[in-house]
N, C-alpha and C positions, 0 to 999 in steps of 0.2 A: 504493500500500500504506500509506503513511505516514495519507493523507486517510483510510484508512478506520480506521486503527485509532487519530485520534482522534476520529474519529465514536461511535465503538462506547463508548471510554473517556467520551464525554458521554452517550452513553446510560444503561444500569444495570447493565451489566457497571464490577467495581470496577476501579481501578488495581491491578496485583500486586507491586506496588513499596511500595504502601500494607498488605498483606498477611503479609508476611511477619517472622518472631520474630527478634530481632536474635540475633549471635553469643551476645553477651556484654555485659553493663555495660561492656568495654572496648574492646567492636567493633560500635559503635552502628552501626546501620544508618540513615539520613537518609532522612525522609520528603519526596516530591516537594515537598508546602507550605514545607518549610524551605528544601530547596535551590532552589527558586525565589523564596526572602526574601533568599536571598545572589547569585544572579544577579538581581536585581533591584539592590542593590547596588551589582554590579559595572556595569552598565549605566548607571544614574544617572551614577555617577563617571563611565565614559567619555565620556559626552556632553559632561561637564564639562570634562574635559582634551580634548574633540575639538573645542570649537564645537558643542556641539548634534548631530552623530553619531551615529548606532546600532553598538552594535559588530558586532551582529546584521548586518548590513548590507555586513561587510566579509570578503571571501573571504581574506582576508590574515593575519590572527588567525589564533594557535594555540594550545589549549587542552591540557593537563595535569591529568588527576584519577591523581598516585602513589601512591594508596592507596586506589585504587576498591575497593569492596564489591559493592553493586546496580545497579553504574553507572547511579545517577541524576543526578548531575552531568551527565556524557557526554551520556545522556539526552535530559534536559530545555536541555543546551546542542543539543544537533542538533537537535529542536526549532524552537529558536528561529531557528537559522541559516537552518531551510529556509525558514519565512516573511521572514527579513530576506536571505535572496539571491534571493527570486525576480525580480527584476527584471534583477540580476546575471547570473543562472544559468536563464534560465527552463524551460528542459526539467526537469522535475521529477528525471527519472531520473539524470541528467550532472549535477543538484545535492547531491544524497544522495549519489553516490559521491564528488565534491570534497570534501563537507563530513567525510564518513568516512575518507576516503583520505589529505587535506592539514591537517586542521583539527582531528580529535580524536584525542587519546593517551590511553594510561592504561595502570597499573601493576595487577594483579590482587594482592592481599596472600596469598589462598590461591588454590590449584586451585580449589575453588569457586567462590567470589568471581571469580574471573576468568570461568568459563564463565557464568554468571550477568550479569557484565557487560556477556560477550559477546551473550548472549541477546537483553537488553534494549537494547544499541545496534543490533544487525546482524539481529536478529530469528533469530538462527539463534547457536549455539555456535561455529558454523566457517562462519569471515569469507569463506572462498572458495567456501562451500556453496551449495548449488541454491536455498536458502531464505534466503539473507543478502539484504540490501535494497544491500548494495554491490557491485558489479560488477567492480570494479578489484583485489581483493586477491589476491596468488599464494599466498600462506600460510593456514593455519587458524585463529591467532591475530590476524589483523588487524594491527590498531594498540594493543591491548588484550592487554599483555605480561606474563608470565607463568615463569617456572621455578624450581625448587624449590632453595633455596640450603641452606646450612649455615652454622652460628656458626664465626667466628673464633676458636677458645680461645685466651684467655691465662691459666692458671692456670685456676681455675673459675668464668669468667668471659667472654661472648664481651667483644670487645675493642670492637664498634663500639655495642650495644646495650646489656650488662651480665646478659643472659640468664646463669642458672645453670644450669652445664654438668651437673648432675646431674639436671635439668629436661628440658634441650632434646637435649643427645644423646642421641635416640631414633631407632628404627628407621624404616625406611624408610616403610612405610604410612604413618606419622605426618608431620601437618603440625611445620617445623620453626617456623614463625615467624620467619625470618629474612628479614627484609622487607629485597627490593632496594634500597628506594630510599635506605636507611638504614646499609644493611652495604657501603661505599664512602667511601674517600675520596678520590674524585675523581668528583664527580656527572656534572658535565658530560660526562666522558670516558665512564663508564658510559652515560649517555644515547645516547650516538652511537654507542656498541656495540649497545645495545639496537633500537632505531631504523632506525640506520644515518644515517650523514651529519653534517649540525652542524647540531643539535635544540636552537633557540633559541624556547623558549615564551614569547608574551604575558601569556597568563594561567595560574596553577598555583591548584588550587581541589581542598577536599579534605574529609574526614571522616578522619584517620590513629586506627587504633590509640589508647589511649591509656596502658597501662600494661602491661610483662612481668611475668609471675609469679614471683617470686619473686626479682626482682632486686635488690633492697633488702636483700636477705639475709635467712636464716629466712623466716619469713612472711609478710615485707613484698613488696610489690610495687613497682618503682620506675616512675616515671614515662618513660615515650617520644614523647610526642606533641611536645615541643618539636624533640626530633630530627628531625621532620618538617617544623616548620617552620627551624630551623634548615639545612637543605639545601634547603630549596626557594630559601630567600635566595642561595645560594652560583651558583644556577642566574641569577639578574638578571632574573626577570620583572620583566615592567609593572606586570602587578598577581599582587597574593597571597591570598587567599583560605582561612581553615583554621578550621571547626569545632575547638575543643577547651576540655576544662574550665577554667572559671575559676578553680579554684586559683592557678593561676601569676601571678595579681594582686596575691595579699599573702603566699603561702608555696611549700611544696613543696619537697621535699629535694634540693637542687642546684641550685634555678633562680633564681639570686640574679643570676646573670650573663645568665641570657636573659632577666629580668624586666626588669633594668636596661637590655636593648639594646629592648628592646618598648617601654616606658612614654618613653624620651628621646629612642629618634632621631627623633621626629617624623614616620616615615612612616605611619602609623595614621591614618587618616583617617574610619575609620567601627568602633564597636566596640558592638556588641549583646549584652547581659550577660542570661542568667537568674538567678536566686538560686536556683529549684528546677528542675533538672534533666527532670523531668515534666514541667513547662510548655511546655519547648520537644520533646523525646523522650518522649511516653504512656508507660508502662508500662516505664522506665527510671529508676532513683533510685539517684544515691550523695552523698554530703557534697560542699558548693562551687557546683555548681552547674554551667554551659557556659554557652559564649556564642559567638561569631564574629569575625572580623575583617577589615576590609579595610584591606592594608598599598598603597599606593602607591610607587612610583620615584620620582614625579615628583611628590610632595609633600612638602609641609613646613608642620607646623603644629599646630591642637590637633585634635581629634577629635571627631565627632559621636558620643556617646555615648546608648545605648537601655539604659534596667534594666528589665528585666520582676519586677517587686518579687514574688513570687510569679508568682500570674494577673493583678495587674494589672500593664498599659505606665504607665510614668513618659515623659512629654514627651523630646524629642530634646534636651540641650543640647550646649553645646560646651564640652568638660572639655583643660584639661591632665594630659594623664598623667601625667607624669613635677615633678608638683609635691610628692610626697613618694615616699619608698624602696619605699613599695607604694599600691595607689592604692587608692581609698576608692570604695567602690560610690555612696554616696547623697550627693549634694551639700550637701542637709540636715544633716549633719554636721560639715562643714567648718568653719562659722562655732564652735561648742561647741568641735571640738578648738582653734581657734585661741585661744580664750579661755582653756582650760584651760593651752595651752603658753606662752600669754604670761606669766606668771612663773614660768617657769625653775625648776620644782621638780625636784628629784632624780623618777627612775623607776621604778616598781616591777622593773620587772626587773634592777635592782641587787642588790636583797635575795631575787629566789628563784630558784631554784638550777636548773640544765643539766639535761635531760634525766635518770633515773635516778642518782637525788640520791645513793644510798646503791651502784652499782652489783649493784644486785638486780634483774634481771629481771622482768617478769610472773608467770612461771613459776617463777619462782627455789624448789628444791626444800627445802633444808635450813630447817625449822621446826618445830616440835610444834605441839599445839593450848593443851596445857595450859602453865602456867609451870615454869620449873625454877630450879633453882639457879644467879644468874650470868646468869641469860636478860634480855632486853631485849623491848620490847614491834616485835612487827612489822605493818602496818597493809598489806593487801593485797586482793585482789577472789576470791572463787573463783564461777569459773560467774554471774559478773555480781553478783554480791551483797560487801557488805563484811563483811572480818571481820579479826579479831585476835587473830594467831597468837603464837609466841615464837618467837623463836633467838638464835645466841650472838654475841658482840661478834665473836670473831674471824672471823666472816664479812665484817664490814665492813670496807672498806678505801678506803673513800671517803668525804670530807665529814663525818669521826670527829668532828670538832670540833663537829656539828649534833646528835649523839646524844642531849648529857644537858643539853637546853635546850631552852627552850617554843619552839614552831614553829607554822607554820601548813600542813596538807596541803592542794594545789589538785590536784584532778583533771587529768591530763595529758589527756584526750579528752571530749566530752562534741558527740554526735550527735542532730543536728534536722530533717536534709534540710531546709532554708531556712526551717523556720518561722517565721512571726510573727504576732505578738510572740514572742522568743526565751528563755528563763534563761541560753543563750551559754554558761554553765560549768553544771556541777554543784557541791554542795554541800561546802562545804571544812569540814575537820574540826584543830579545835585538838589540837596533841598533847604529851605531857607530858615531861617529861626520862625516859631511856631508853626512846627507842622511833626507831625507823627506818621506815621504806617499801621497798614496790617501786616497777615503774617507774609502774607505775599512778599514780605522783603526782610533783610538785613541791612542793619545800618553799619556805614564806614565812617568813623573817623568821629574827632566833634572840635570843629576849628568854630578859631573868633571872626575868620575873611572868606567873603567868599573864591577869594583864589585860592585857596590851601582847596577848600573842596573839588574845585574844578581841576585841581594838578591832578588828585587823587582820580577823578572820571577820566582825565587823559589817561593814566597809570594802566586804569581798569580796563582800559578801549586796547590798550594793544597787544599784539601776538603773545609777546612773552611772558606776559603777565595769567593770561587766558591759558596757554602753552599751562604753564607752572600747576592751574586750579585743574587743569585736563587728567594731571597726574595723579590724583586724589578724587575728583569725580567721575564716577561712573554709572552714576544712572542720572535723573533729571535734578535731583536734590543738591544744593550747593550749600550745605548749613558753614556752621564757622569752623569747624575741622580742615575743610576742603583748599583753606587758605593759607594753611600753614605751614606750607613751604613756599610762599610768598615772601620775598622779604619786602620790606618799608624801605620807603623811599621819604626824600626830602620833601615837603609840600610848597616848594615856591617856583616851579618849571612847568612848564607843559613835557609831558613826557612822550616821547617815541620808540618806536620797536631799537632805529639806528642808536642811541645814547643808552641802552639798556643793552646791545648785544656789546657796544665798545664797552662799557662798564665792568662787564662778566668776563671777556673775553671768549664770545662768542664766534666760534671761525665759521669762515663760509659756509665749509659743509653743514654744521651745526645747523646756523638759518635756514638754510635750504629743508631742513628736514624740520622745523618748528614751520617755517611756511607751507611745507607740504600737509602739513597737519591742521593747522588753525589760515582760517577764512579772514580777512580784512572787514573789520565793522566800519562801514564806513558813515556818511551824515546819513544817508537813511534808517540807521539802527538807533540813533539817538529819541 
């Protein structure tokens, strides 16, 4: 069965794995070509830690997809196993069921997803059906596990995930999203309930999830995909395996402590970056981009690191990660930042100010259009557009000291889906004494002139400056982190790209490669 239905898959019938609409931007579905870029991977390596070895090859290995979707993973590992045991195993039929029976697991994230996985590993929904290609299962679910859980609340809050309990406790029909592999703390223990026995996996390999709705509170959504790999660790594979967005390389709200245990323990041994999301997932696009990973046990060192700079591959080097607080996608860069840091200048992010400078929201309601008496100038976005509103002093209760003095507003977001050449921020707007913001902005600076302000929007306006914040932003968020290897400059010039690269000592090739990267803001971005 297996021979013929890759006969057919080479003929002109398509793959249906290849077919199908993903969930969601945050329930990517992995097309065979990827997941067979990361078992390729993982294979390499093993040969490497084995003497030459296929892993393919070895009845003993056991595989983990805890957040199967289209079980293509599963898949494309059974596969490979049946060509690399047949010598092993040669009855065709006594190796399909070893290799489904002893050798492949997986976690279904919905009801769907799980019969779907089922589908596509066992050829049949139910693993003990007339139609399964496995012969050995007494259950319906196979090894391809499944049941509908519920959040933990603590407050409004589940406790393992951070799902919001006005979201997710819903009725029954509905999926809850309370993903097994995640809602536990005690994986292992959960494993060998699930299973049955002590479920010690070689390799855990995956596409999870990547963010709950609305768990960041309000409108935001927080991040979940370290969760996944954060437990898969707890579990001691060989190897580790996990699609997920690149974010977690220089930001994301919470991930200061998994960024730091990724980028320094050294077990990273292979990490494949996209900058555009599309590139690697068609017809999928959000800020930051995705990328891969292969963590090893049994390594220790730097990393073979792949950027796919958009659509083009950059050559394989071998990068430290953990050689600064967040890591730098293009090596190209490294040498400029080091230049710039080698005199020890103070940092822009000294001088501009925390998240919602003024404690005014996006939405913040209380303003008029027109002025009044006593009013103060408020600078805000409606429906994507800038505009300036009024309200009263006693609304502010934050950063009063910033009100009645020249400033500089920097855009807190500004979205490209990876373009390049990038503008990296939008256009910063000088502002006069009384006048505040919402959160839509960070403020720069707090001068007695307004030329101290205006040096500082020249400053903001050019390559190098933008270049510098590139290296630390990577999704649309530009909070005050992202400035901090920015250095400060003198506020009485108008500043340009040219007095800033002679300053640095910036050589030609260098520019040319900050100009290939960052766009010219010119009077129209003001």
């Amino acid at each position: 069965m297996t021979q013929k239905v890759s006969f057919t898959l080479r003929g002109r019938n398509p793959d249906v794995l290849t077919c199908i609409a993903n969930l969601s931007n945050d329930e990517v579905f992995t097309a065979p070509e990827f997941a067979n870029q990361m078992l390729d991977t993982l294979a390499e390596a093993w040969a490497a830690d084995h003497a030459g070895a296929s892993i393919w090859a070895d009845p003993t290995v056991r595989f983990l997809d805890p957040c199967t979707k289209t079980g293509v993973f599963l898949r494309e590992i059974t596969r490979r196993l049946i060509d690399g045991l047949a010598e092993a195993i040669p009855d065709l039929g006594a190796r399909v069921d070893h290799i489904l029976t002893r050798q492949i697991f997986g976690i279904g994230i919905t009801q769907i997803t799980a019969l779907l996985a089922r589908r596509s590993v066992y050829c049949s929904k139910h693993a003990d059906g007339e139609h399964s290609v496995a012969s050995s299962f007494a259950n319906d679910a196979g090894n391809i596990w499944f049941e509908r859980l519920e959040h933990t609340w603590e407050g409004k809050k589940c406790k393992y995930c951070g799902a919001p309990k006005e979201v997710f406790d819903r009725e029954v029909r509905l999926e809850t999203h309370a993903y097994a592999f995640i809602h536990t703390l005690n994986i292992k223990f959960r494993l060998n309930e699930i299973f049955g026995g002590d479920m010690q996996f070689d390799v855990i390999i995956g596409n999870p999830p990547y963010q709950m709705k609305g768990g960041g509170g309000g409108n935001n959504d927080s991040s979940i995909y370290h969760l996944f790999v954060e437990q898969a660790m707890q579990l001691e594979p060989r190897y580790l395996s996990m699609v997920i967005p690149s974010r977690w390389i220089a930001g994301g709200r919470g991930m200061d402590k998994f960024r730091k245990t990724m980028l320094t323990d050294g077990h990273i041994s292979d990490l494949v970056d996209y900058t555009q999301m599309s590139t690697a997932f068609p017809g999928v696009d959000f800020e930051g981009g995705v990328g891969y990973f292969l963590w090893r046990h049994g390594y220790q060192g730097d990393a073979h690191y792949t950027l796919y700079q958009g659509e083009e591959k950059q050559s394989t080097i071998i990068r430290n990660l953990g050689a600064y607080d967040v890591f730098i996608r293009d090596h190209r860069a490294l040498e400029v930042l080091e230049k710039v840091q080698s005199l020890n200048e103070p940092t822009m992010d000294a001088i501009i100010s925390a998240d919602t400078p003024f404690g005014l929201a996006t939405n913040f309601p209380k303003f008029k259009d027109k002025p009044f008496d006593g009013a103060i100038m408020l600078y805000r976005t409606d429906k994507g557009r800038r505009v300036i509103s009024h309200t009263s002093r006693s609304n502010i209760q934050k950063n009063v000291q910033l009100i009645d003095v020249w400033k500089v507003f920097l855009p807190e977001a500004y979205g490209e889906r990876g373009a390049v050449p990038a503008l990296v921020l939008g256009p910063s707007i000088v502002a006069p004494p009384a006048s505040v913001c919402t959160q839509t902005y960070l403020t720069g600076g707090a001068f007695a002139h307004q030329d101290e302000a205006n040096s500082l929007k020249s400053y903001a306006k050019t390559k190098f400056f933008r270049f510098l914040v590139s290296l630390r932003k990577i999704t649309q968020h530009a909070l005050r982190s992202t400035y901090s290897w920015v250095p400060q400059q003198t506020w009485n010039i108008t500043w340009t790209d040219e007095m800033l690269y002679q300053k640095y000592g910036i050589t030609p090739e260098e520019q040319a490669y900050i100009e290939s990267m960052i766009r010219p803001m010119d009077s129209s971005n003001d």
